[in-house]
N, CA, C and O atoms as a printed pandas DataFrame, in Angstrom:
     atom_number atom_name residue_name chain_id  residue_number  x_coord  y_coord  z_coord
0              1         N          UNK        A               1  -27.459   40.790  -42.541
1              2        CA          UNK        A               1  -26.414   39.792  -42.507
2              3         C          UNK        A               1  -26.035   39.472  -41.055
3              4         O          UNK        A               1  -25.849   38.302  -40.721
4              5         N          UNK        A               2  -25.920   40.463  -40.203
5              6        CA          UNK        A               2  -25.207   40.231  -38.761
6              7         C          UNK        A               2  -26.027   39.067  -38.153
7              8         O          UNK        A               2  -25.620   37.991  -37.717
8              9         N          UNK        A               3  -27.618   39.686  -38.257
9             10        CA          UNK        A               3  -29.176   38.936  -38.089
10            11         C          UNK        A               3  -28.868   37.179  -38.634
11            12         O          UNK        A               3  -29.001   36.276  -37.808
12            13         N          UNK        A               4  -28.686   37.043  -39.276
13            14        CA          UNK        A               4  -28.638   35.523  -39.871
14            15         C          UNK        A               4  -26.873   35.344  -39.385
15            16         O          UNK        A               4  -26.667   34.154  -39.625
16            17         N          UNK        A               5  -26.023   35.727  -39.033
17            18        CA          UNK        A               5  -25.321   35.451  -38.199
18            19         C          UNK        A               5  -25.420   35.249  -37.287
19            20         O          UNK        A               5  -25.066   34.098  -37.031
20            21         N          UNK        A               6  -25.961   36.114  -36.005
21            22        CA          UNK        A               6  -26.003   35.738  -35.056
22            23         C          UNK        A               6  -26.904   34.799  -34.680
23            24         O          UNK        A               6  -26.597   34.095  -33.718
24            25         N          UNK        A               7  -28.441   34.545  -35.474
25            26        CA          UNK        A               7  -29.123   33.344  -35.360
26            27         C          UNK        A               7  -28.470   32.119  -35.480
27            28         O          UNK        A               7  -28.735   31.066  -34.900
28            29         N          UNK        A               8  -27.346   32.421  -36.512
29            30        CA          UNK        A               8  -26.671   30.932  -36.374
30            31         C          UNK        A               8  -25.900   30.525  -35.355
31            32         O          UNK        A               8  -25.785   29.344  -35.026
32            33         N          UNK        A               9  -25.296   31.546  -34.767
33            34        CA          UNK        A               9  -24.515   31.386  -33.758
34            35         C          UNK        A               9  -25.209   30.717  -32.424
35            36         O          UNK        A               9  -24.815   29.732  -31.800
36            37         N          UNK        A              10  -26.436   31.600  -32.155
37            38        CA          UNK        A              10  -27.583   31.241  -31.219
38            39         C          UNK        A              10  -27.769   29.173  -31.075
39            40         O          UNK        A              10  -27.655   28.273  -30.243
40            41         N          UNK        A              11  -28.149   29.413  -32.667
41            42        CA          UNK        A              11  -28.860   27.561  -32.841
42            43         C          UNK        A              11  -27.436   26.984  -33.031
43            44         O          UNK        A              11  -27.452   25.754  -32.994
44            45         N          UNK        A              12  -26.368   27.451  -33.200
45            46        CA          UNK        A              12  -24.895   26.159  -32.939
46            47         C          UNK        A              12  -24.743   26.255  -31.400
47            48         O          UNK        A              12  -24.270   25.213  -30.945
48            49         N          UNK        A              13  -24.967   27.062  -30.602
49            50        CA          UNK        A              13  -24.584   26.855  -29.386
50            51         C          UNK        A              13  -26.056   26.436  -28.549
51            52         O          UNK        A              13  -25.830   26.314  -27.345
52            53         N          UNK        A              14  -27.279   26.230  -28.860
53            54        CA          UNK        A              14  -27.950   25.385  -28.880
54            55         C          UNK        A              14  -27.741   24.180  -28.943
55            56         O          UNK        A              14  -27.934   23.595  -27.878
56            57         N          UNK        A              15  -27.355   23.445  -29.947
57            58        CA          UNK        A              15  -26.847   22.355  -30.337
58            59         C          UNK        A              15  -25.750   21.789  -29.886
59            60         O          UNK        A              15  -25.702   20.561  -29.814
60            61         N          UNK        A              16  -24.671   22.579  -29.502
61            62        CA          UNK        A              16  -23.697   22.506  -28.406
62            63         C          UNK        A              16  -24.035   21.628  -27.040
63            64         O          UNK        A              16  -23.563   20.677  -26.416
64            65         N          UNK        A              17  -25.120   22.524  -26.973
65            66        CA          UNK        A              17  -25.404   22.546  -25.451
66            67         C          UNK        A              17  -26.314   21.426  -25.364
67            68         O          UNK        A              17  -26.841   21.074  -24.309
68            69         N          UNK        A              18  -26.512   20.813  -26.598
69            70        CA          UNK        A              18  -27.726   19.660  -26.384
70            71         C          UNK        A              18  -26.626   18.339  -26.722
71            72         O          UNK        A              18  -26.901   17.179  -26.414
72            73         N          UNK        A              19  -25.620   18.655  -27.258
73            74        CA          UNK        A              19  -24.804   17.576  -27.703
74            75         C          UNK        A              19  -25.077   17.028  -28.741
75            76         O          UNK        A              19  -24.463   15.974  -28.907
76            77         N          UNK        A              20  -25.988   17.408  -29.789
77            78        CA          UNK        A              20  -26.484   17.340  -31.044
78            79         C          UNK        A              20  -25.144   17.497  -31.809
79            80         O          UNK        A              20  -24.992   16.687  -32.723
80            81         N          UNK        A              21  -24.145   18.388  -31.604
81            82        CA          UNK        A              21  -23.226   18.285  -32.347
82            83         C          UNK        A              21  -22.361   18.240  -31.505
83            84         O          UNK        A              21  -22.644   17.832  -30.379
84            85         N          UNK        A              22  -20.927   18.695  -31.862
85            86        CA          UNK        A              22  -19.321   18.789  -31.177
86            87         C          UNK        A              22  -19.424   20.378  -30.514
87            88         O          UNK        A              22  -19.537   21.209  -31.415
88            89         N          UNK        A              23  -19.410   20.892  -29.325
89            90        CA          UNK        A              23  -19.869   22.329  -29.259
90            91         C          UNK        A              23  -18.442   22.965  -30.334
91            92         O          UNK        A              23  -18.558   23.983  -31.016
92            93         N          UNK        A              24  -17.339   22.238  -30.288
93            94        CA          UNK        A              24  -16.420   23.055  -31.775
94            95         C          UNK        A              24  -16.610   23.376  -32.876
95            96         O          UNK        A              24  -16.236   24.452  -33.342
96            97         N          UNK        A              25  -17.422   22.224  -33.693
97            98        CA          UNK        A              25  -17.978   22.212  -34.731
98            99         C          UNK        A              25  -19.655   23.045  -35.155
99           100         O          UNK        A              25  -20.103   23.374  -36.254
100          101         N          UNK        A              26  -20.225   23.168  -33.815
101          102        CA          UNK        A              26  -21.482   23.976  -33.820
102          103         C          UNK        A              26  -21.284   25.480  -33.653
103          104         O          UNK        A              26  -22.082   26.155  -34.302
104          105         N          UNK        A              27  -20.529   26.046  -33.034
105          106        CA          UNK        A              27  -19.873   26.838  -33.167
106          107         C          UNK        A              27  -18.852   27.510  -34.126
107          108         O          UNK        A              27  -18.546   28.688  -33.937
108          109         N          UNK        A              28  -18.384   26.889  -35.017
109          110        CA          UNK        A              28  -17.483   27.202  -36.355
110          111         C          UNK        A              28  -18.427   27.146  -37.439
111          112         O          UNK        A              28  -18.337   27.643  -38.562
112          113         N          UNK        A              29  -19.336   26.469  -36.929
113          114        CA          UNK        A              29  -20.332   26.032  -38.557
114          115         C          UNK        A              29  -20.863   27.830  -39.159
115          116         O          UNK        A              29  -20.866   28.129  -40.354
116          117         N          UNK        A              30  -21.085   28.370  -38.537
117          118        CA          UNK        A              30  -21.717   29.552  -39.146
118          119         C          UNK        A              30  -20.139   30.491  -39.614
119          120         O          UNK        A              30  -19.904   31.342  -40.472
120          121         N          UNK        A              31  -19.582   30.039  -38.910
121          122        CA          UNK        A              31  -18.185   31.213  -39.382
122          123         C          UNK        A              31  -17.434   30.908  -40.636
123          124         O          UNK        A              31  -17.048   31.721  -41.475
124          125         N          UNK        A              32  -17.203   28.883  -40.634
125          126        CA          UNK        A              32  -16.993   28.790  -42.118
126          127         C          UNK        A              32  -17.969   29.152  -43.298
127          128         O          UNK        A              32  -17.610   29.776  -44.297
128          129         N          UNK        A              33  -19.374   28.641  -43.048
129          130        CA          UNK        A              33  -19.936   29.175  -43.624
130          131         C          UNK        A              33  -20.560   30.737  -44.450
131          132         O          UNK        A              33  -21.107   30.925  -45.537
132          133         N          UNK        A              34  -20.193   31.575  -43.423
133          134        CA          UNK        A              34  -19.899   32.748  -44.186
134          135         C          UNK        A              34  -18.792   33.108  -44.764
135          136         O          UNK        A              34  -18.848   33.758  -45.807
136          137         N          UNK        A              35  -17.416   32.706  -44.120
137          138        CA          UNK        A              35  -16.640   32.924  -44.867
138          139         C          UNK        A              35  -15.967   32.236  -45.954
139          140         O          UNK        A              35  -14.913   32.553  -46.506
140          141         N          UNK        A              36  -16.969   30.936  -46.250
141          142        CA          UNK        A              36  -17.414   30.562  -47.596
142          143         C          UNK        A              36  -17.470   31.075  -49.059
143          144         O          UNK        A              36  -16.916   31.095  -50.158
144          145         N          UNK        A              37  -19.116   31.703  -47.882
145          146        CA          UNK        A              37  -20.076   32.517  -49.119
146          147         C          UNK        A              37  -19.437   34.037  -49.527
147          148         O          UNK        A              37  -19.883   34.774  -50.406
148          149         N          UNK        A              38  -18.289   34.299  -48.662
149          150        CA          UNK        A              38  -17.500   35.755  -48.675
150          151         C          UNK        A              38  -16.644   35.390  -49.828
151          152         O          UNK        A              38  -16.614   35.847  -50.970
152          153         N          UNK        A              39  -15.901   34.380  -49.207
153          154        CA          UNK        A              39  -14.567   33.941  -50.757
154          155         C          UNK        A              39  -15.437   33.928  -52.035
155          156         O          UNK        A              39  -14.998   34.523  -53.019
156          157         N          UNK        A              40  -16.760   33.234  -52.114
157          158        CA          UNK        A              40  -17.360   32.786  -53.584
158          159         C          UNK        A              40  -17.222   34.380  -53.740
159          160         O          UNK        A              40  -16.377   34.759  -54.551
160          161         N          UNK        A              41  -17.740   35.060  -53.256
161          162        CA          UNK        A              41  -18.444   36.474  -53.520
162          163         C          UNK        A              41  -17.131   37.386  -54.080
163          164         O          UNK        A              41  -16.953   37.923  -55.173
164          165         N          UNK        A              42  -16.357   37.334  -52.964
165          166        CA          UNK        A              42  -15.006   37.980  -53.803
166          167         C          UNK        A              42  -14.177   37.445  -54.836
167          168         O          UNK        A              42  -13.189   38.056  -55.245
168          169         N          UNK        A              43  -14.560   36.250  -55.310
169          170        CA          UNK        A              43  -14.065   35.617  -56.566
170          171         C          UNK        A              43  -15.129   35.768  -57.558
171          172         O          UNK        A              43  -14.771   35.473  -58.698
172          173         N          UNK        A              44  -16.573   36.221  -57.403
173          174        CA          UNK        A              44  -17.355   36.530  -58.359
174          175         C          UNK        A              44  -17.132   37.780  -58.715
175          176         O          UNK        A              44  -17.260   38.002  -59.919
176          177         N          UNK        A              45  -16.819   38.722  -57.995
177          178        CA          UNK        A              45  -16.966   40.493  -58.318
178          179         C          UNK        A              45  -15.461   40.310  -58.942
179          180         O          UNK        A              45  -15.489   40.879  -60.034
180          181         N          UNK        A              46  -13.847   39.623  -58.657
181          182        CA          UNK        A              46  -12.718   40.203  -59.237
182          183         C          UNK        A              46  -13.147   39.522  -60.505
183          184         O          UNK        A              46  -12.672   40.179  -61.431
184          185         N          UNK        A              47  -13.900   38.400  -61.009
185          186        CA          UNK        A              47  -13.784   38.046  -62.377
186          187         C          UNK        A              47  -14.088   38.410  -63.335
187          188         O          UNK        A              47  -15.261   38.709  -63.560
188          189         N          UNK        A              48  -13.329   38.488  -64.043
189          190        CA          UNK        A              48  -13.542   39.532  -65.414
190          191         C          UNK        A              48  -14.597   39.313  -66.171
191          192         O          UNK        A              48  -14.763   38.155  -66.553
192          193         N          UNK        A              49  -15.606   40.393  -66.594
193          194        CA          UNK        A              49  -16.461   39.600  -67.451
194          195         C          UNK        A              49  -16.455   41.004  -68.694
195          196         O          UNK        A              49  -15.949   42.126  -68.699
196          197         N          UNK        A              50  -17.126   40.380  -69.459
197          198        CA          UNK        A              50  -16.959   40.699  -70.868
198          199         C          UNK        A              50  -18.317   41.189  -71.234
199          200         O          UNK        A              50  -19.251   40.772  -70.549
200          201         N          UNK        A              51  -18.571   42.029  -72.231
201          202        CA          UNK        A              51  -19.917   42.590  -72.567
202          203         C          UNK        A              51  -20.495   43.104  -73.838
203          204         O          UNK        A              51  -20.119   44.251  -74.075
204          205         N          UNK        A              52  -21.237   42.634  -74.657
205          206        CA          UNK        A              52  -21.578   42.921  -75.836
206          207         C          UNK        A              52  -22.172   44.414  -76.454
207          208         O          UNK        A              52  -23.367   44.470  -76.741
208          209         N          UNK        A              53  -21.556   45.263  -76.590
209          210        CA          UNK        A              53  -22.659   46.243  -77.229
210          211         C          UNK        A              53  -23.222   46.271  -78.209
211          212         O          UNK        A              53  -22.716   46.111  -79.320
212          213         N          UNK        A              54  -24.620   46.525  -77.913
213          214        CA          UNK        A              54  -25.750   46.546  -79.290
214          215         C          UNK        A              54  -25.076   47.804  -80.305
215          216         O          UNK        A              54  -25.173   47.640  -81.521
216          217         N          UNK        A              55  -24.604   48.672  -79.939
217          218        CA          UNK        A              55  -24.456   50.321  -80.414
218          219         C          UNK        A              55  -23.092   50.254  -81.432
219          220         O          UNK        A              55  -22.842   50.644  -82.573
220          221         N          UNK        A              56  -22.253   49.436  -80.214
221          222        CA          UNK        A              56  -20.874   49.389  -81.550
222          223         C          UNK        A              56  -20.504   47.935  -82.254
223          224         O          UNK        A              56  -19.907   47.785  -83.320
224          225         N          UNK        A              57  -21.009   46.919  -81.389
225          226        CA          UNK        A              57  -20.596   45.566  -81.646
226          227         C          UNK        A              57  -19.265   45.622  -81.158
227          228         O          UNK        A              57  -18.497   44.834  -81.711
228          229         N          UNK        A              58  -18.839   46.263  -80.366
229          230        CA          UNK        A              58  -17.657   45.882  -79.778
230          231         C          UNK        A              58  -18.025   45.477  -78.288
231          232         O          UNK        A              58  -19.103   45.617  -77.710
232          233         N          UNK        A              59  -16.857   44.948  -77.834
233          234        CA          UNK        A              59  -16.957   44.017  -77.018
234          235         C          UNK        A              59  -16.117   44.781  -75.777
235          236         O          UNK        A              59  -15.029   45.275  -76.071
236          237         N          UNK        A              60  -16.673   44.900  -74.195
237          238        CA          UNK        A              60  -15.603   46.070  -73.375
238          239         C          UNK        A              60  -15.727   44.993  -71.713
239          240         O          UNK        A              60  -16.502   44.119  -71.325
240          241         N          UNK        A              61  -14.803   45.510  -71.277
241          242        CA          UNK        A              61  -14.321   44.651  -70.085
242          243         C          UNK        A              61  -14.967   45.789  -68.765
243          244         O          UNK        A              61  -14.662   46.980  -68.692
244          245         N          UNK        A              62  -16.030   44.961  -67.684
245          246        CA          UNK        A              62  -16.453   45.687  -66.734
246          247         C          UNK        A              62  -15.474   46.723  -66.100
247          248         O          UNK        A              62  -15.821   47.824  -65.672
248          249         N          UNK        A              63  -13.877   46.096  -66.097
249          250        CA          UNK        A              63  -12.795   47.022  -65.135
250          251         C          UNK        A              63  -12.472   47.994  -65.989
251          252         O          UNK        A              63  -11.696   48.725  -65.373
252          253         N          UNK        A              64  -12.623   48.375  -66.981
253          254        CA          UNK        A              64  -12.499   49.055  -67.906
254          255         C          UNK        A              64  -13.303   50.681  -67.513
255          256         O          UNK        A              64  -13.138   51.845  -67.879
256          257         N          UNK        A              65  -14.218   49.959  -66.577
257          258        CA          UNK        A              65  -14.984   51.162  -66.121
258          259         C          UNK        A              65  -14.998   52.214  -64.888
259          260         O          UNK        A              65  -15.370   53.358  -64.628
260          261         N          UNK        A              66  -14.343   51.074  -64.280
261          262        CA          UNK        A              66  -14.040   51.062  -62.988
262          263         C          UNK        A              66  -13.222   52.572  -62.447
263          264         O          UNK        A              66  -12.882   52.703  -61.271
């Protein structure tokens, strides 16, 4: 993860420096972007999910396990 961070960081300040972009915006692009893909991620793991058992036919909640 750090690896594909800091590559991004590398090619926004590349791009900075070429004027390809805003050096503000080439520079933030990798930071929103992970902390994007961080929020999806921590809104995928707190959501509750639900689960069928073959054994009882009852039905049990992942936090249940936790």
């Amino acid at each position: 993860m750090f690896t594909v961070y800091y590559v991004g960081l590398i090619v926004g300040e590349e791009l900075g420096d070429r004027l390809v972009l805003t050096p503000f915006f080439a520079m933030w692009t990798p930071n929103v972007i992970f902390a994007t893909v961080g929020l999806i991620g921590l809104w995928r793991i707190r959501k509750p999910a639900t689960r069928h058992t073959a054994e009882t036919g009852a039905t049990s909640s992942t936090w249940s396990r936790v």
